[in-house]
C-alpha positions in Angstrom: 0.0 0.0 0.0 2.9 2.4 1.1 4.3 1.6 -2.6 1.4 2.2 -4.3 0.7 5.5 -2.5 3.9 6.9 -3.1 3.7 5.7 -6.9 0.5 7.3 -7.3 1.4 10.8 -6.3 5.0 10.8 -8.5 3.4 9.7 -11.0 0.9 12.9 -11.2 3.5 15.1 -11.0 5.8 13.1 -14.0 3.3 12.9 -15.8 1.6 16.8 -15.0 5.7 17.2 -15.9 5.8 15.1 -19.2 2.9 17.1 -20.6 4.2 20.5 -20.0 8.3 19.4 -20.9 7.2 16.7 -23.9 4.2 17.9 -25.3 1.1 15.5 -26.2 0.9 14.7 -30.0 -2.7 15.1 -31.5 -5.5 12.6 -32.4 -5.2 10.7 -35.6 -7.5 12.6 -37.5 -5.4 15.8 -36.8 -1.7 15.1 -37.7 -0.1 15.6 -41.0 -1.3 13.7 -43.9 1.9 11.1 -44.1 0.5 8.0 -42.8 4.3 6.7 -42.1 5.3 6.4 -37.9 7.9 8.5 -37.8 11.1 6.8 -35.4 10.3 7.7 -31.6 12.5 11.6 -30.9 12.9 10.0 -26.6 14.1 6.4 -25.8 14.9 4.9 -22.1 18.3 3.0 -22.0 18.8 0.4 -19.2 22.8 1.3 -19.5 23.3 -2.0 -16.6 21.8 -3.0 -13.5 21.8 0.3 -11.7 21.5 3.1 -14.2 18.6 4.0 -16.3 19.0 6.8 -18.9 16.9 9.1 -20.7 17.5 10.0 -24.9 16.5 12.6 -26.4 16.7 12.4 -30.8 17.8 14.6 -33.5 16.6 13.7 -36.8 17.9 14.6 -39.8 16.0 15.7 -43.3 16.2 16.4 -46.8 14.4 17.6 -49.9 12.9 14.0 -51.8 13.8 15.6 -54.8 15.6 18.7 -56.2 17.9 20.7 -53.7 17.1 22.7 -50.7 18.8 23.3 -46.9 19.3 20.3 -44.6 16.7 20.3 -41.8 17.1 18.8 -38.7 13.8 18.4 -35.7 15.6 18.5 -32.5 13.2 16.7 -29.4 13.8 18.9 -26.1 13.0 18.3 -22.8 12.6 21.2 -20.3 14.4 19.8 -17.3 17.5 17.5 -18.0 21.0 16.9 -17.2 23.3 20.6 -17.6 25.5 18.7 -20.0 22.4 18.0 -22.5 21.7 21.2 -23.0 25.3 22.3 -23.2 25.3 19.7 -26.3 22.0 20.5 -27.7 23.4 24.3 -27.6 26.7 23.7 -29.8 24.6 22.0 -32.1 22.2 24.8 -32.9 24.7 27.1 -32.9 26.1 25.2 -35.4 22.9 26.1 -37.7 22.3 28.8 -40.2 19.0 29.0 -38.9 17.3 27.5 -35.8 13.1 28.4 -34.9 12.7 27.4 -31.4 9.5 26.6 -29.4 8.7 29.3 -26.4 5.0 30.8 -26.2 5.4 34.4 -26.3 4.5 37.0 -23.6 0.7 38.2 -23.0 0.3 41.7 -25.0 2.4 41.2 -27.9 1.6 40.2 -31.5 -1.4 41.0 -33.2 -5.3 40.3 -32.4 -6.5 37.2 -33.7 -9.9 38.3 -33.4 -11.2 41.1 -35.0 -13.5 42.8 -32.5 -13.5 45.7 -30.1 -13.6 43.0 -27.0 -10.6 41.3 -28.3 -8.5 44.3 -28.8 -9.7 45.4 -25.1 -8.1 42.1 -24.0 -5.0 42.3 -26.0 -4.5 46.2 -25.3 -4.7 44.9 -21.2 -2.7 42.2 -21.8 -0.1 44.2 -23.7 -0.4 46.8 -20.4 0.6 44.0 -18.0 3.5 43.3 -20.4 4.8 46.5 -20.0 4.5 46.7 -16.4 6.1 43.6 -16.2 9.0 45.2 -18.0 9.2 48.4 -16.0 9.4 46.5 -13.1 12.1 44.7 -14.1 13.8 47.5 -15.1 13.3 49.0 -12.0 14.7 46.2 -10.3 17.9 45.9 -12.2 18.5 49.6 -12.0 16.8 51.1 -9.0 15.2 53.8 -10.4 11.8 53.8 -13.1 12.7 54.5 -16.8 11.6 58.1 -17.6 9.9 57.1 -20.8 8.6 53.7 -22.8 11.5 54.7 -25.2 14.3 54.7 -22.1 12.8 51.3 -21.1 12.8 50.0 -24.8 16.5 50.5 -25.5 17.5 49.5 -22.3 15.6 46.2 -22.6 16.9 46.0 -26.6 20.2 46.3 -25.3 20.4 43.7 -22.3 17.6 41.3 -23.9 17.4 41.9 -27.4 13.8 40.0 -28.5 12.3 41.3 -25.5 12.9 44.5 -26.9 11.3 43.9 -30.2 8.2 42.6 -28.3 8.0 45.5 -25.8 7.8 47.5 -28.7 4.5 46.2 -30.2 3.4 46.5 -26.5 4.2 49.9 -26.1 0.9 50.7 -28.7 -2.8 49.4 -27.9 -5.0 47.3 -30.2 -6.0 50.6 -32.0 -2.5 51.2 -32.9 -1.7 54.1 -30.7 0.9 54.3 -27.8 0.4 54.1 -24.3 0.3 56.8 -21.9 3.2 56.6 -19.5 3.3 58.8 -16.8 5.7 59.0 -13.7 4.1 59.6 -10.5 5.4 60.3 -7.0 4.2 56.3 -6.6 6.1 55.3 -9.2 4.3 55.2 -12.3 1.1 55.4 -14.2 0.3 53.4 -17.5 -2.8 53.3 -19.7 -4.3 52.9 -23.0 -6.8 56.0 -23.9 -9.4 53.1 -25.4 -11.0 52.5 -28.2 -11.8 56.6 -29.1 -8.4 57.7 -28.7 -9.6 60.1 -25.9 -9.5 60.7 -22.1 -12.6 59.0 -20.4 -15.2 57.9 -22.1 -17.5 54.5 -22.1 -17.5 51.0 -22.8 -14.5 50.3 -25.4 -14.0 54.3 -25.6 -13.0 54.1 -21.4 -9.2 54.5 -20.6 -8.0 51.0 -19.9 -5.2 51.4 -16.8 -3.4 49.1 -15.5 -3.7 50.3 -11.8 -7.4 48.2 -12.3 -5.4 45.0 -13.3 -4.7 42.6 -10.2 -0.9 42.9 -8.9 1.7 41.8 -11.1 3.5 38.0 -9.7 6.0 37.2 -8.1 6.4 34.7 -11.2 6.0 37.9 -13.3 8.4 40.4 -11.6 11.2 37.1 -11.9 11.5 37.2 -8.1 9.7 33.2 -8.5 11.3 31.3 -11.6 8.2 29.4 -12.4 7.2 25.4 -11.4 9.4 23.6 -14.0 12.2 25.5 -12.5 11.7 24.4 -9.0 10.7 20.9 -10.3 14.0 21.0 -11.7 16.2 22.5 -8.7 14.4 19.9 -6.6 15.5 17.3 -8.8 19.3 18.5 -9.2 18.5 19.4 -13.3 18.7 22.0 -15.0 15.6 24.2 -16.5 15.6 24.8 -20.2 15.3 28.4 -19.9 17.5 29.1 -17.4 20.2 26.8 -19.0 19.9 27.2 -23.1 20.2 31.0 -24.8 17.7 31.4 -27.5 19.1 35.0 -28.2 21.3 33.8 -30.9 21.7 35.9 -34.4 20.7 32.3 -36.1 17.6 31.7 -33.3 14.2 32.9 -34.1 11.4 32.2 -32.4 8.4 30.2 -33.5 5.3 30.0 -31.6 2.2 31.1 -30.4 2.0 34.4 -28.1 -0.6 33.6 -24.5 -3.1 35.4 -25.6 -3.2 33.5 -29.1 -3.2 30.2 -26.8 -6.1 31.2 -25.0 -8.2 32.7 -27.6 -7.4 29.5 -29.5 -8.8 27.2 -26.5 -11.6 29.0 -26.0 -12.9 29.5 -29.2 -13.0 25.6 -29.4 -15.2 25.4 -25.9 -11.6 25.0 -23.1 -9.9 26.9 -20.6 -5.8 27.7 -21.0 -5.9 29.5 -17.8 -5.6 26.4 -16.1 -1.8 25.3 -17.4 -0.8 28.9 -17.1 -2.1 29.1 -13.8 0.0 26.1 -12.7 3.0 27.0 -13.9 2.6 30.2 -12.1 1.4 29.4 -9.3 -1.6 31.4 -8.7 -4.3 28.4 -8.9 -5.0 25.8 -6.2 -3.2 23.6 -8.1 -0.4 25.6 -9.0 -0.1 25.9 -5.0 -0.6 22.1 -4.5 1.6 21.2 -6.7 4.3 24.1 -5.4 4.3 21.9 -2.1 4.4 18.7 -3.5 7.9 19.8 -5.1 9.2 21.1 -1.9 8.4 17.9 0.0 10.8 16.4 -2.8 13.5 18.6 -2.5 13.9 18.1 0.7 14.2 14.6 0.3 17.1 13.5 -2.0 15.3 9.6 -1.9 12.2 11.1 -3.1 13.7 13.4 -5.7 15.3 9.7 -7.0 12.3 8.2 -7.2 10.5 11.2 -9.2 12.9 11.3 -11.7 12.7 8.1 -11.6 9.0 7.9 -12.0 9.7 10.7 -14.7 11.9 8.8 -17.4 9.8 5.4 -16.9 6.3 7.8 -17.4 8.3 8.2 -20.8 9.4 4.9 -21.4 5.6 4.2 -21.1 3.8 6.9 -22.7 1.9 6.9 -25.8 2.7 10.2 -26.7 0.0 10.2 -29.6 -2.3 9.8 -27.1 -1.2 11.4 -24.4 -4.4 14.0 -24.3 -6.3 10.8 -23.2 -4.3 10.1 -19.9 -6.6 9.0 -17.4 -6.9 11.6 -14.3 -6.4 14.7 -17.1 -9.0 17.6 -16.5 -12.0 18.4 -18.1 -11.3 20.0 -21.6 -7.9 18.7 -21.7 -8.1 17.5 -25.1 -8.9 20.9 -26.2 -5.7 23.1 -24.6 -3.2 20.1 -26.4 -5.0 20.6 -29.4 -3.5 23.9 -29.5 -0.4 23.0 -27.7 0.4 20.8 -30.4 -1.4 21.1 -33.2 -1.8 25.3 -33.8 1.8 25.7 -32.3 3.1 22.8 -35.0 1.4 24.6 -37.9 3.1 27.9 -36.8 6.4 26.3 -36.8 5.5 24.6 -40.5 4.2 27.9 -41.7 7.4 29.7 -40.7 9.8 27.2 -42.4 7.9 27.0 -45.4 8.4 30.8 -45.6 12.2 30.7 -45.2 12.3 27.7 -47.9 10.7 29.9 -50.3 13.3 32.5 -50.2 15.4 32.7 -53.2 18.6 32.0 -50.9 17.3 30.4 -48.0 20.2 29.2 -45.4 22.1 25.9 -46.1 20.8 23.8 -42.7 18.1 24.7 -40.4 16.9 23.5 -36.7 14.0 23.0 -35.5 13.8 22.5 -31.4 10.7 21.7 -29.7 9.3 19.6 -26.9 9.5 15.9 -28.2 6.0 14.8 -28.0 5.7 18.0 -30.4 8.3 16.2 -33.1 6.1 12.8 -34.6 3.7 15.2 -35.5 6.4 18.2 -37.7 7.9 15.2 -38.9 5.0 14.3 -40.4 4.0 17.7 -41.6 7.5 18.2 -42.8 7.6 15.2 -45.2 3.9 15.4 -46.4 3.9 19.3 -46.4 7.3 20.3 -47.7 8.4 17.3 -49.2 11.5 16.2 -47.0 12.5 12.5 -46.4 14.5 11.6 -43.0 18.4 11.0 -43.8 19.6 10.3 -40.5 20.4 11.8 -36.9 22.0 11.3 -33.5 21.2 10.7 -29.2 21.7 12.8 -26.7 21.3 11.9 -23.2 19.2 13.8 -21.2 19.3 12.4 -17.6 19.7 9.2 -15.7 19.1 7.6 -12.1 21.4 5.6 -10.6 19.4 3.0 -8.3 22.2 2.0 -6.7 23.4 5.2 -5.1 20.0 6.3 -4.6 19.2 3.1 -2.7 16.9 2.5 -4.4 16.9 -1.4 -5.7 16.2 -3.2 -9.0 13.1 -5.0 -7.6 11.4 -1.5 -7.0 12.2 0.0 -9.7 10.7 -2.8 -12.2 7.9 -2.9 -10.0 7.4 0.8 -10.6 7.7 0.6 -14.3 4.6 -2.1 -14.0 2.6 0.1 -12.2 3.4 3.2 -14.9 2.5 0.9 -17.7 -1.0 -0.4 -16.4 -1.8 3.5 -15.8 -1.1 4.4 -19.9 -4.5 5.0 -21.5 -5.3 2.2 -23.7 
């Protein structure tokens, strides 16, 4: 009973984990039109008695016929060993070109849908993201910037792409700028509204941010976000904190937040709830918070989740992931957008660069691996690329031995994981 107890609750968080690091691929009916299984982007090596090891794939690809760049889909994971993303780095900086996966900031980007309550939400959201970057600013130099144009450079000079999307922030949905105004508080931001002028009613009323809830500690950067933790508490490393993406060669490609959520609820879901996880503003977000505490504190535990972790993988059928028992209601929804709108992005943008009349000689594409059946498919049924090879990387590994945990556990674990994969 102890066992089972103890299996039960790692497994939620590996597999609450999996979904957010892997990715869930879509149904059937939804992927690209190659019929061909595409080779598996994550394998789990038993290296001997003691050690199991996680893989992660990089696959390589070329035009069927004529000639075009090299592309290669790279499967990430978002907490790993240091050294896997110190190799997973030296190869994309090895590429002309690389589009990586990372869902932009609320308030950037353009509104998706073409109404006056939409461009409300994106002009609010778009207000937060400035804050946000104010108060960073503020708390990297001790003082407020004197203008949106002070805080742009600085934040172009020290963080490059943030800069570009500050910029689209720093105007509202109607295509005018914000009103920045320093106050003996500190500051004062707002958007004058649909009418361009002060006061006014319904979408013509100012739109402040002094009305928007405080900004988080996840926000600000004072908290560095659940996958972060999850990681520190296992002794990884988080993808973010350990990879630079701010490369010449790296561009990004992916959906902004408010995309996301549009996207979910327009097909009847609710994004909030993954965002509000990682963040750790819902119940859940809290739960789970304290659940990765308990495992830091415990280096036995932290074993046995990682543990629990790379045999959830070894497990998993990632094309069906979105049917996990124990997933909550609209689920399926939020990874159809996850995957599927976030894979077309990616398709869309490469497409675009392999129509330029010189496009670059190789190109990368990195993304969580339960992302990478999926593009493959896309890629060879969509822009007519065949796969022509690739490489392992390890990501992490448990050894049993020094962990004390024993071989007997273990394979009874891996049982236990496999009779809870939807079937």
């Amino acid at each position: 009973m102890k066992f089972r107890l103890r299996a039960g609750f790692q497994t939620g968080i590996a597999g609450v984990v999996m979904a957010l690091s892997l990715g869930a691929a879509p149904p059937a009916a939804e992927r690209g039109e190659n019929p061909a299984a595409p080779a598996p982007y994550l394998r789990v090596v038993d290296v001997d008695e003691s050690t199991v090891r996680l893989d992660m794939a990089v696959r390589f690809f070329a035009p069927t016929t004529g000639e075009g760049p090299t592309v290669a889909l790279a499967g990430a994971v978002h907490i790993a060993d240091a050294e896997f993303y110190a190799v997973l780095q030296r190869f994309l900086d090895s590429q002309d070109l690389v589009l990586f996966e990372g869902v932009k900031p609320r308030g950037v980007g353009p509104v998706e849908i073409d109404d006056e309550a939409a461009r409300v939400r994106r002009t609010e959201s778009g207000l937060r993201f400035v804050a946000v970057m104010l108060h960073r600013q503020r708390e990297a130099t001790g003082q407020w910037p004197q203008t949106l144009d002070e805080l742009a450079a600085a934040v172009e000079a020290s963080e490059g792409r943030h800069g570009e999307w500050l910029r689209s922030s720093m105007r509202d949905a109607w295509d005018r700028p914000l009103v920045y105004e320093r106050t003996a508080e500190g500051y004062a931001l707002r958007s004058l509204g649909a009418d361009g002028a002060e006061g006014g009613e319904g979408f013509d009323a100012d739109l402040a941010f002094a009305d928007q809830a405080p900004l988080t500690a996840a926000e600000t950067g004072a908290d560095p976000g659940l996958q972060a933790h999850l990681a520190r508490a296992l002794g990884l490393a988080f993808q973010l904190e350990a990879m630079r993406h701010d490369r010449p060669n790296h561009r990004n490609s992916d959906l902004t937040i408010d995309q996301v959520q549009e996207r979910v609820a327009s097909r009847g879901g609710d994004a909030s709830i993954l965002f509000q996880i990682l963040d750790g503003s819902s119940f859940a977000g809290r739960v789970a918070r304290f659940l990765v505490g308990m495992i830091e504190r415990n280096p036995r535990m932290a074993a046995m989740t990682k543990l629990m972790l790379i045999e959830t993988m070894r497990s998993a059928d990632l094309e069906n992931l979105g049917r996990t028992p124990g997933l909550a209601a609209g689920m399926a929804d939020l990874m159809h957008v996850i995957v599927v709108d976030r894979n077309k992005v990616v398709i869309e943008d490469l497409r675009g660069v392999l129509a330029q009349p010189q496009p670059p000689a190789s190109i990368a594409v990195v993304y969580g691996a339960g992302h990478m059946a999926d593009l493959e498919r896309r890629l060879t049924a969509e822009c007519g690329y065949r796969p022509v090879g690739g490489f392992w990387i390890a990501a992490m590994s448990v050894d049993l031995e020094a962990s004390g945990l024993g071989r007997a556990e273990a394979d009874a674990m891996r049982r236990v994981i496999e009779r809870m994969q939807p079937r």
